[in-house]
N, C-alpha and C positions, 0 to 999 in steps of 0.2 A: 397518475396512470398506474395500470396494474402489473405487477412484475411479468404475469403472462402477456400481456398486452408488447412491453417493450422486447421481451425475448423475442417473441413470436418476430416482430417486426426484423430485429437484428438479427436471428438467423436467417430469414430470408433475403435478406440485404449482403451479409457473409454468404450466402450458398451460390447469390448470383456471380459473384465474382468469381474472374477468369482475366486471364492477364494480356499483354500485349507487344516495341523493339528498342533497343539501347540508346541513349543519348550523353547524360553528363552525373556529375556526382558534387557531393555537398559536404562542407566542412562547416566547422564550426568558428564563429567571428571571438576573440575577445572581448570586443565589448558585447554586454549581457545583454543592454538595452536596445541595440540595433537588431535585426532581423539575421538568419542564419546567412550565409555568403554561399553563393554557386561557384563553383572552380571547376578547373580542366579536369576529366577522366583522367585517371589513373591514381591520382590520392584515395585509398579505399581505406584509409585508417579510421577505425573506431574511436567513439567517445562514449567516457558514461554519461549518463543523462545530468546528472547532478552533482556537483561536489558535495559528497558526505554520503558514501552508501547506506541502505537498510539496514545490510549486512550487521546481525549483531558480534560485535566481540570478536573473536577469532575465530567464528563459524562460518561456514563454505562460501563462496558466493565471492564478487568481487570487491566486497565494501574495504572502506579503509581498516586498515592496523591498527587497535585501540592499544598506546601507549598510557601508561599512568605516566603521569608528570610526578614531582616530588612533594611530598604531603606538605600541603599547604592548609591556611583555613576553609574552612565551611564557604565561606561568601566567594572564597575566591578557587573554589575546589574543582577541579574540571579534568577532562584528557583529553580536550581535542585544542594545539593552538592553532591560528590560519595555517599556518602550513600544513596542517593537515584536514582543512576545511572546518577550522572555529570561525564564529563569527566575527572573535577579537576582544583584547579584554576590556576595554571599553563599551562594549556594546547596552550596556544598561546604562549607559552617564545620560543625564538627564530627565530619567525614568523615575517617576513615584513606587517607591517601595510597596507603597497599599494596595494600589492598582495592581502590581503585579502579583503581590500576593494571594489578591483577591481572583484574577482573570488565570493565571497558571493553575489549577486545578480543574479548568474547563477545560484544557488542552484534549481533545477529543484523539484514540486510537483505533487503530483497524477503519480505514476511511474509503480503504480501498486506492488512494493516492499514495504511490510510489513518493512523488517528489513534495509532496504534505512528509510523509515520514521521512525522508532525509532531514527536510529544512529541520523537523521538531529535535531531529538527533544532534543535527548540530547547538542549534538554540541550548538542549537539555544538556549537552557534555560537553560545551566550551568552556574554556577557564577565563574565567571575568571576574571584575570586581563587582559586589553588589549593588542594587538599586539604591539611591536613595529614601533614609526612613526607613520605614519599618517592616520587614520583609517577613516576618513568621516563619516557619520552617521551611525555609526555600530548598534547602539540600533536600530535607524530604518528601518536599511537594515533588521535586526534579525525578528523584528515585520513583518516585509512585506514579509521576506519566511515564518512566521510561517503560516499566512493566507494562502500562496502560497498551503503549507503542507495540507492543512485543518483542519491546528491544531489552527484556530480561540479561542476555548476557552480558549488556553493556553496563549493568549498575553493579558489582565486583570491585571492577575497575576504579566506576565514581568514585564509591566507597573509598578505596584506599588512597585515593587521591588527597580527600579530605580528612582522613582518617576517624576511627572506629569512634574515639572518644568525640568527635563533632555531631555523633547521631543522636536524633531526641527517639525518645520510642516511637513515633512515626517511621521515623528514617530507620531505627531497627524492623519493626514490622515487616515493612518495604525489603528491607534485607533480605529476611526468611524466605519473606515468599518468592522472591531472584530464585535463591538456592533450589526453594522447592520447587517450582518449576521450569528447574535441571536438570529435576529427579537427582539432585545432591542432599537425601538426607541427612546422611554423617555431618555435610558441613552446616547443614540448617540447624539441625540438632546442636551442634556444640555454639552457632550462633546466636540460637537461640538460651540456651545457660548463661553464654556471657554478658545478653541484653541483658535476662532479669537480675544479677549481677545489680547492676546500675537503675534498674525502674520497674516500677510495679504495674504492668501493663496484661490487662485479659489476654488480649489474644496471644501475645507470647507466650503465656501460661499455659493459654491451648497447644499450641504447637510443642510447649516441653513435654504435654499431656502424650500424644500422638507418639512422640521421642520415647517414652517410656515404654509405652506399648509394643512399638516395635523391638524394643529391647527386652522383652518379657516382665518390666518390672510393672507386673499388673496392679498390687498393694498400692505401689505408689499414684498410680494415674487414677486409680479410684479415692485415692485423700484429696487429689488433686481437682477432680471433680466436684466433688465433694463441698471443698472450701469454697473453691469459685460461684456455686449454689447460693450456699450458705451468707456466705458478703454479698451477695447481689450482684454480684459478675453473670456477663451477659454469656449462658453457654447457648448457642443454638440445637434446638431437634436434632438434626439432620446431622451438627457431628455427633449427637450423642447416639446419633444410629449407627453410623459406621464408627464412633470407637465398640460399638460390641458388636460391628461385622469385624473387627480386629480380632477384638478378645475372643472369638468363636470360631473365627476362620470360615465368618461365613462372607459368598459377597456380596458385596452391596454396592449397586450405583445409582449415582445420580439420575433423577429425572430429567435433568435438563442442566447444560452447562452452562446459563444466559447467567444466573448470578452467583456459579461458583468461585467460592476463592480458593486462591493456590494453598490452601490447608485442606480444605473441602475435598479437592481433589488429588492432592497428593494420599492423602487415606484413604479414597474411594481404590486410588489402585493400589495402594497396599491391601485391601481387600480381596485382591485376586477378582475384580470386576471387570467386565470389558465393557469396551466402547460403544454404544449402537451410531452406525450411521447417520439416524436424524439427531441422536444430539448434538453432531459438530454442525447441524444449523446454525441453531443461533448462541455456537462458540464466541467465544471473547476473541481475539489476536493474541492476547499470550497465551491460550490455554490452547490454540490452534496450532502454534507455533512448538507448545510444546511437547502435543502429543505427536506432531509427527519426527520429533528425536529422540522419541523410546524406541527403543529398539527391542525392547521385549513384546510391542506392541505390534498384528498382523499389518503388513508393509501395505496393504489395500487400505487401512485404516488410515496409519503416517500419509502415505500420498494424496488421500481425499481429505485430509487435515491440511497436509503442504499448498494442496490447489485454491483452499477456502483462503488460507494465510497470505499466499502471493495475491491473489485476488484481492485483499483486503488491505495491501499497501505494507501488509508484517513480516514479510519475507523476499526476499530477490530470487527471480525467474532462475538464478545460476544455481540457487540451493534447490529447489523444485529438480533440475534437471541432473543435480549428484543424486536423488532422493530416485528418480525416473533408474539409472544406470544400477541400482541395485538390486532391481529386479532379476529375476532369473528365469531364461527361455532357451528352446533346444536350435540349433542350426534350422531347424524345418520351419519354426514359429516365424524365424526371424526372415526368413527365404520367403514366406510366405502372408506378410504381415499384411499386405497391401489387400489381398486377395478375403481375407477374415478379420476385414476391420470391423464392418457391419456387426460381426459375432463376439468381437473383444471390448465386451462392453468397460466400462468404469473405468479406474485410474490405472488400473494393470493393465486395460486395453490400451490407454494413453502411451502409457510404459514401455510398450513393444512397438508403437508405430516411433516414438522418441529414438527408441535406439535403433529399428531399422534404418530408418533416416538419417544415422549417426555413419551407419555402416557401409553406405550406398558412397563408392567411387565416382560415379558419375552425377554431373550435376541437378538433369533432368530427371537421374532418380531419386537423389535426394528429397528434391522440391516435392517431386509425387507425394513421395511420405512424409513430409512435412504438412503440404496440403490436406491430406487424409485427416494427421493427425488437429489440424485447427478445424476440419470440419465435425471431426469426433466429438470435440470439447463443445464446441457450439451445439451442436446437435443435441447433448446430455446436460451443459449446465447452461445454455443461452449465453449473455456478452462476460458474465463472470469468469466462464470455461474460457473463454476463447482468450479474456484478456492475460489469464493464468501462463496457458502456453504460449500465448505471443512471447511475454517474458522469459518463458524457457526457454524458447529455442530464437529468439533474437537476434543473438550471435550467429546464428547459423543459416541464418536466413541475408544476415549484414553481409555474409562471408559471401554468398552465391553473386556473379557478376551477370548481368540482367542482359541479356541477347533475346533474338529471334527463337532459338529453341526454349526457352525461358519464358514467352510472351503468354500461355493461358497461366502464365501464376504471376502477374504482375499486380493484379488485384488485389489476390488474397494478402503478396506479398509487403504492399503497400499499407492496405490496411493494418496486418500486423506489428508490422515494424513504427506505424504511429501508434499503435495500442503498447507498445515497447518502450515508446518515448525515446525512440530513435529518427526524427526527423531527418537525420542529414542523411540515412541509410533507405528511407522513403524513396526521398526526394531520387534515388539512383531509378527507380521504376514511375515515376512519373513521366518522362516523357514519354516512353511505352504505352504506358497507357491513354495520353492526349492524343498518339496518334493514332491508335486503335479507335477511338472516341468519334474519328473525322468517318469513318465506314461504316460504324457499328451501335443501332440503338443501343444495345445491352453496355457495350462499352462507355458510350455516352451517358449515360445513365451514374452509371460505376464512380466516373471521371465527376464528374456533378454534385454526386454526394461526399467525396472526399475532398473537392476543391475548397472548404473555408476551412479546413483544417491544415492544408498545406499554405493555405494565405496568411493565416494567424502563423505557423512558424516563421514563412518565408517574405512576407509584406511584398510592398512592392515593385521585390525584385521580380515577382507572377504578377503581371499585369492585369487590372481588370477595373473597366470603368463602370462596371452595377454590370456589366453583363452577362457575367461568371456568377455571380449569387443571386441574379432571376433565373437563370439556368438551374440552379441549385433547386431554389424555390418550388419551381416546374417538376423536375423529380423526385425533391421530396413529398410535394403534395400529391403526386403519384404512389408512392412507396407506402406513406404510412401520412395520409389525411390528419388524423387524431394528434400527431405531435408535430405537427409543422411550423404551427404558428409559435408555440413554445422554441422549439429551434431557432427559428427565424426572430425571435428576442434576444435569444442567449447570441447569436452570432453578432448581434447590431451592437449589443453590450460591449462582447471582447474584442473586436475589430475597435471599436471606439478606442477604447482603452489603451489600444496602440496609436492612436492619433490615425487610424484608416476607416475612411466611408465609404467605402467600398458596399456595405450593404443598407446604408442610409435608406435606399428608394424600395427600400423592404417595410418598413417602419408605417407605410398605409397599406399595407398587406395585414400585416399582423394586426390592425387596426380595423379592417374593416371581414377580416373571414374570423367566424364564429372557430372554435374547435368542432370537429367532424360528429365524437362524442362528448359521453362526458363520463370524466374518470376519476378515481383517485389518484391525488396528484400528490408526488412526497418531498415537493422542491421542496427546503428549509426557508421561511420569510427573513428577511433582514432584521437585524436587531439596531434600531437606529444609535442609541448610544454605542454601542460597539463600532457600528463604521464611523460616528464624528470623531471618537477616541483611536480611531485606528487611520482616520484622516491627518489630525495633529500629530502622531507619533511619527509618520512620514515624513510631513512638510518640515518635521523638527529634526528629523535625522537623527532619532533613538533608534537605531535599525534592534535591536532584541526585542524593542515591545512592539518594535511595525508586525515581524514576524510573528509573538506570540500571537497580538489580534489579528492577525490575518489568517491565523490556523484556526482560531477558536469562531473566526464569523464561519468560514466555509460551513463550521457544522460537522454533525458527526459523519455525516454520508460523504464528508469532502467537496472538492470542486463538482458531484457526478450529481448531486442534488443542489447545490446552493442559488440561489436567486440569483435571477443576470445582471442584478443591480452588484452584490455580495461580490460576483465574482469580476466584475468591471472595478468596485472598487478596490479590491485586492491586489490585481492584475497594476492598478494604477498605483497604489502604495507598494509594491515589490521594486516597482522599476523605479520609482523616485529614489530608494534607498540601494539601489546599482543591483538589483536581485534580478534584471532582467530577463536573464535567460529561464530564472525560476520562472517566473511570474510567464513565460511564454508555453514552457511544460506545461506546465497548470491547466493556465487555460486550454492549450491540447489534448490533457486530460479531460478536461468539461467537455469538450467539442468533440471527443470521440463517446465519451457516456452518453450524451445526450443527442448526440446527432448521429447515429450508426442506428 
């Protein structure tokens, strides 16, 4: 189906909601594999979603503290151990080395899954001992997803875990471009001297080219060119345009950021070029990630960078919302945010209802301008906006205790907080809204379309014998005809998955209604050797290559596109290997892409 197609759908699905009165609240079970636990009101304590934040390296946000461990080898090189959410150093025992070497460079980034990039950070920076056999450049296959990831800050660290002398010129490359998409030229620069030091590699050679330049030593970056020519070194056009937007001062940018590399565009803004708007479309995650921590860069630019990134599973909603507070507005703006939302358009409009919202003592006002601002984001980017600031303000929405004056944002509040991949802070406005649900089509309605999403977190402790997901049924083939019966697969899959059939008596639904249209459709198809191979990794309890293939079937779109078959058997391989709780995010992730 068409991107306008599913927006159109989800805003108007988001605009209906309005909320509804207090009941109970939800914590979190230690085990992963059981369903979330209902407990007495008044435990109102948060949880992160996943062990192992986005959060890269020491940068904002809640994620863990990246310790380097002490240099060790290459096979065994890591900073994260279980206690600080590794997977353990065992996690490859039993695993073919070929396989993994072959399968880890699919590791797909920017998926738009939060809890896809946790699990890949843990996987990529756990300290383990190696696969069996024959692993190829595994440190620098690791280094080169973690960039993929946009978890740039975290390969530093890698690095010195293993230390310098463990890199092959892959794993150098990979270095450079960390740096330079830090905007650390000095350290890229002199990392770059020390690679070619040790191996004769083009693209380093580039980047010492670029190093020179900046440093005025023009004579040299023209021998340097020069040679790489001459030997048959691969120079690309396009650096050789912007090294003479260097050498002239003049600028130059990129057409399009879909295939720049962090050399590419770290000279583009040595250039004195700026950003346009449409090329953080179709940006990468690290190059999203790291245009919005220039800070010489216009802060409208960073923040419409920050929102594509968090949207894209590369960033934490906590860093979006330091990035929101740096804006700058006068007493009047802020007194009157609510009032000129409609006129504040883009991410600076986002900016001013975030921090009114911030500012509001009371809790009914808060919620206003929280409300405003998830309808802002939906309204300008459709479910990307919306899933951006759900993440931002999360916490803040987790924070509000759910009453009577509270009941027309139980809706929205509901929905975002599972768009946050906060289930157990949901769950606090569900009852509100079921009882709203007993008086009120619209309610009803509301209540219907988020019911398989709180069933998948919550099993069945929500009770429901098929008669909650023909209700569902009913209102979605109301709402949006076109993707129902797609829905109504994906829900029979991931309920399965949990051992619940609950939506079993869906399955000659979807069987016998046609689709309303016909559209282009961008689910990812299965790749059957991939789920057999990601079947045995499970039942054999290699938990590092369950995860790797489990991250590489989703696909590059993550759980928001993958086959309901793809994500049933992921869902099924998570929790064999005790990853339960992931494997429940997940597919609540699938269940709100696809079903909102």
């Amino acid at each position: 189906m068409t991107v306008s197609i599913r927006n159109s759908c989800f805003v108007a699905t988001m605009l209906a909601f309005a909320g509804l009165a207090n009941h109970g609240v939800l914590a979190q079970t230690d085990d992963g594999n059981q369903p979330l636990i209902i407990i007495p009101l008044g435990d109102t304590d948060t949880i992160d979603a996943v062990d192992g934040s986005i959060s890269s390296g020491s940068s904002g946000g809640s994620g863990l503290e990246v310790e380097a461990l002490a240099a060790v080898s290459a096979d065994t090189a890591g900073t994260l151990d279980p206690a600080a959410g590794g997977l353990g150093a065992d996690m490859w025992q039993g695993s073919d080395g070929q396989l993994i070497a072959v399968v880890l460079p699919r590791l797909p980034g920017g998926t738009g899954s939060e809890v896809s990039t946790a699990l890949a950070r843990r996987l990529l920076l756990t300290a383990a001992s190696a696969p069996q056999g024959e692993v190829g450049d595994l440190l620098g296959a690791r280094i080169d997803r973690l960039i993929a990831l946009g978890l740039q800050n975290d390969v530093p660290g890698l690095i010195r875990s293993a230390g310098q002398q463990a890199l092959t010129p892959a794993g150098h490359r990979a270095g450079v471009d960390a740096l330079l998409l830090d905007a650390n030229n000095d350290a890229a620069c002199q990392a770059a001297r020390d690679a070619l030091a040790t191996s004769n590699d083009d693209a380093i050679a580039l980047a010492l080219i670029f190093c020179q330049r900046l440093a005025g030593e023009d004579s040299a970056a023209e021998l340097g060119i020069a040679i790489l020519q001459d030997t048959g070194g691969e120079v690309d056009d396009r650096f050789l345009e912007l090294d003479r937007g260097i050498a002239s001062g003049q600028p130059v940018a990129l057409e399009s950021l879909d295939q720049a590399t962090p050399l590419l565009f770290a000279m583009a803004l040595a250039t004195g070029a700026s950003i346009p708007e449409d090329a953080l479309l179709d940006a990468p995650a690290p190059l999203l990630r790291a245009i919005s921590r220039l800070e010489a860069l216009p802060l409208e630019t960073r923040l419409r960078a920050a929102e594509r990134a968090v949207a894209a599973g590369a960033m934490s909603g906590g860093e979006l919302g330091d990035l929101y507070r740096l804006a700058t507005f006068n007493d009047d703006q802020i007194v009157n945010a609510l009032s000129r939302a409609d006129d504040a358009a883009g991410p600076v409009g986002r900016a001013l209802l975030f921090q009114a919202a911030l500012q509001q003592s009371l809790a009914a006002a808060r919620a206003e301008a929280i409300s405003a601002l998830l309808r802002h984001a939906a309204a300008e980017d459709g479910q990307a906006g919306f899933l951006a600031v759900s993440r931002a303000t999360g916490s803040e929405i987790a924070a509000l205790v759910p009453g009577a004056e509270l009941a027309w944002f139980s809706g929205e509040a509901a929905m975002a907080l599972l768009a946050a991949g906060m289930p157990e802070a949901a769950a606090r406005w569900w009852p509100l809204l079921e009882d709203r649900a007993r008086n009120d089509s619209v309610a009803a309605a509301q209540a219907a379309v988020l019911w398989p999403i709180y069933r998948i977190a919550f099993g069945e402790q929500l009770p429901d014998d098929g008669t909650r997901m023909r209700q569902w049924w009913d209102a979605s083939a109301r709402l949006a005809p076109e993707r129902v019966v797609g829905q109504a697969e994906m829900y029979v899959a991931l309920l399965a998955a949990f051992d619940d059939r609950s939506a079993e008596n869906l399955i000659v639904e979807t069987l016998a209604t046609p689709p309303a249209i016909e559209t282009p459709d961008a689910t990812v198809i299965s790749d059957a050797g991939l789920l057999l191979a990601l079947e045995a990794a499970s039942r054999e309890d290699r938990l590092g290559e369950t995860v790797l293939l489990a991250l590489v079937a989703l696909g590059s779109g993550g759980p928001a596109t993958a086959d309901p078959m793809v994500l049933r058997a992921v869902v099924d391989a998570l929790r064999e290997v005790g990853l339960g709780r992931e494997a429940r995010l997940l597919a609540m992730e699938a269940a709100f892409a696809k079903g909102t």
